[in-house]
C-alpha positions as CSV (number, residue, x, y, z in Angstrom):
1,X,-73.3,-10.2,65.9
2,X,-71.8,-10.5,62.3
3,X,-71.1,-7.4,61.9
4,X,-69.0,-7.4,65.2
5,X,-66.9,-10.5,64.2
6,X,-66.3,-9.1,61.2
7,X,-64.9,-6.4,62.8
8,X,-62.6,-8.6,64.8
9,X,-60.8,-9.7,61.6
10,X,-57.5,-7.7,61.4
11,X,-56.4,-8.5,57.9
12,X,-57.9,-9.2,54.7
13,X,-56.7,-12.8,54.5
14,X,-59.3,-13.5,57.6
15,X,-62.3,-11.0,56.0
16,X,-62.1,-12.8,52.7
17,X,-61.6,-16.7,54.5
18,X,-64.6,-15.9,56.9
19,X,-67.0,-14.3,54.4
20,X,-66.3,-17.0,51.8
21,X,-67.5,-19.7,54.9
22,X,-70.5,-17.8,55.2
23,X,-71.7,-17.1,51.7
24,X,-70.3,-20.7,50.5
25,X,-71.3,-22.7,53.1
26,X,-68.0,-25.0,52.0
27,X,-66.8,-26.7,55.1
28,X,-63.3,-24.8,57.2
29,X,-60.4,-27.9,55.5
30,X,-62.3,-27.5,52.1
31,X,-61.7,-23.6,51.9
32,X,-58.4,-23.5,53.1
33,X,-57.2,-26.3,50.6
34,X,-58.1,-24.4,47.7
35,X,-55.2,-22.7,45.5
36,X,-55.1,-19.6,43.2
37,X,-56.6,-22.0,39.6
38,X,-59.2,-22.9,42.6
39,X,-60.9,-19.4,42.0
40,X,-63.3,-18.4,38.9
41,X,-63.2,-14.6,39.7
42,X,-65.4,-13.9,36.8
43,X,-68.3,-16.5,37.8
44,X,-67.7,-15.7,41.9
45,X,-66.9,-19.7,42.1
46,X,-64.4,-21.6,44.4
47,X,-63.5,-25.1,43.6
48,X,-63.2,-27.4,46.2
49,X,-62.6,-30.8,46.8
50,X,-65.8,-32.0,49.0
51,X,-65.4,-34.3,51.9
52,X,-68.3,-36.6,51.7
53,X,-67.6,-37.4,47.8
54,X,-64.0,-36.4,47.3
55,X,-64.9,-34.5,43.6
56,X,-64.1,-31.1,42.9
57,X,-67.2,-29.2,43.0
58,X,-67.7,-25.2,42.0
59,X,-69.3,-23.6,44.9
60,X,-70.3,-19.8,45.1
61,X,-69.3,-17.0,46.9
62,X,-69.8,-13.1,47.8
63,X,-68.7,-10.7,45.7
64,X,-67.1,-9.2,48.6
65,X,-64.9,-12.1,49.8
66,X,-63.5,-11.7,46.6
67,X,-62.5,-7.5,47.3
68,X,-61.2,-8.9,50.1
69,X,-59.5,-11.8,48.5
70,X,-57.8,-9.9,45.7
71,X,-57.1,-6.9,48.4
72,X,-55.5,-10.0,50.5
73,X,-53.1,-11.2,47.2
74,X,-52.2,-7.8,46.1
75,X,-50.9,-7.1,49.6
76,X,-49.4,-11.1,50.3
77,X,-48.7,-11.6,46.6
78,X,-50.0,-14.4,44.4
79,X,-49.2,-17.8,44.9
80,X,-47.5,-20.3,42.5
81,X,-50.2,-22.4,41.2
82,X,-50.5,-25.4,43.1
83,X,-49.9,-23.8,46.2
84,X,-51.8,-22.8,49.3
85,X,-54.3,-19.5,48.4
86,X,-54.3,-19.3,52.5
87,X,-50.7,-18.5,53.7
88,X,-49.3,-17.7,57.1
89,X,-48.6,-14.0,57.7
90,X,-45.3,-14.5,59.9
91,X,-42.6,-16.3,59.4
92,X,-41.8,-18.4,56.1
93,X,-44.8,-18.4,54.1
94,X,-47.0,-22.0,55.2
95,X,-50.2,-23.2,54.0
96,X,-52.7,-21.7,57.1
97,X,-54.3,-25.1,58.5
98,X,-57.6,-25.2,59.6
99,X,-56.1,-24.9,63.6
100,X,-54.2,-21.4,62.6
101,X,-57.7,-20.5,61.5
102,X,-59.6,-21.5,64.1
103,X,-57.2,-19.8,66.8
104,X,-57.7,-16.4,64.8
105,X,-61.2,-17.1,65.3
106,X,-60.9,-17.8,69.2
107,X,-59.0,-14.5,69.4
108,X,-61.9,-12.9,68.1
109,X,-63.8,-14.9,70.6
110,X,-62.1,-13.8,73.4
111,X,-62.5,-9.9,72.7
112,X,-66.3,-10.2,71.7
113,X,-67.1,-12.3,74.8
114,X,-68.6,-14.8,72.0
115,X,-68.4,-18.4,71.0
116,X,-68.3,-18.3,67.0
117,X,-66.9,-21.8,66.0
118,X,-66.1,-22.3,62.2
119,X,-68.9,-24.4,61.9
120,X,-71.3,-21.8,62.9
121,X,-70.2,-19.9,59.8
122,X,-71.2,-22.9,57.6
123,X,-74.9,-22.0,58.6
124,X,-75.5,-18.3,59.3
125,X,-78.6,-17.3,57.2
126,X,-78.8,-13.1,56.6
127,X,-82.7,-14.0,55.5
């Protein structure tokens, strides 16, 4: 069933976003807050700002959501620190919110005849 969401993704912006939710486990407003000094390529750490305690924690992810992340920036650009990582891919370039994420996701939805929410990524085990 991963493997056919995946699938579903049309752009690298969404591979990278849903494989670093899977092999993170950071929640969806904590991913998409992050910005480009966010990201420790060389350690395959994020930084985010957790909910519960409101610190900046290093969390890890897959080695490929970071092909597809850096495949995502060379196509999109990189952003000025201190800006959005996540950007829109239409109009004026936005910070993607967490409901612009979770609509790609319902498209997916729709196409798989599935249900995946972006909480169910927080807690897919490949064990």
């Amino acid at each position: 069933m991963w493997d056919e969401l995946f699938r579903e993704m049309s752009c690298d912006r969404d591979r990278a976003l849903i494989c670093m939710y899977v092999s993170s486990g950071a929640r969806a407003t904590e991913l998409l807050r992050i910005d480009i000094d966010d990201v420790d390529w060389s350690r395959q750490l994020v930084y985010v700002v957790s909910k519960g305690s409101r610190l900046r924690q290093a969390v890890p992810v897959s080695p490929e959501s970071l092909i597809f992340l850096a495949k995502y920036l060379a196509e999109a650009g990189m952003p000025t620190p201190g800006d959005s990582l996540w950007r829109t891919r239409r109009g004026p370039a936005r910070p993607l919110t967490y409901w612009a994420m979770r609509r790609i996701l319902q498209r997916a939805n729709e196409r798989r005849g599935t249900n995946w929410t972006l909480h169910d990524l927080r807690h897919i085990s490949f064990a």
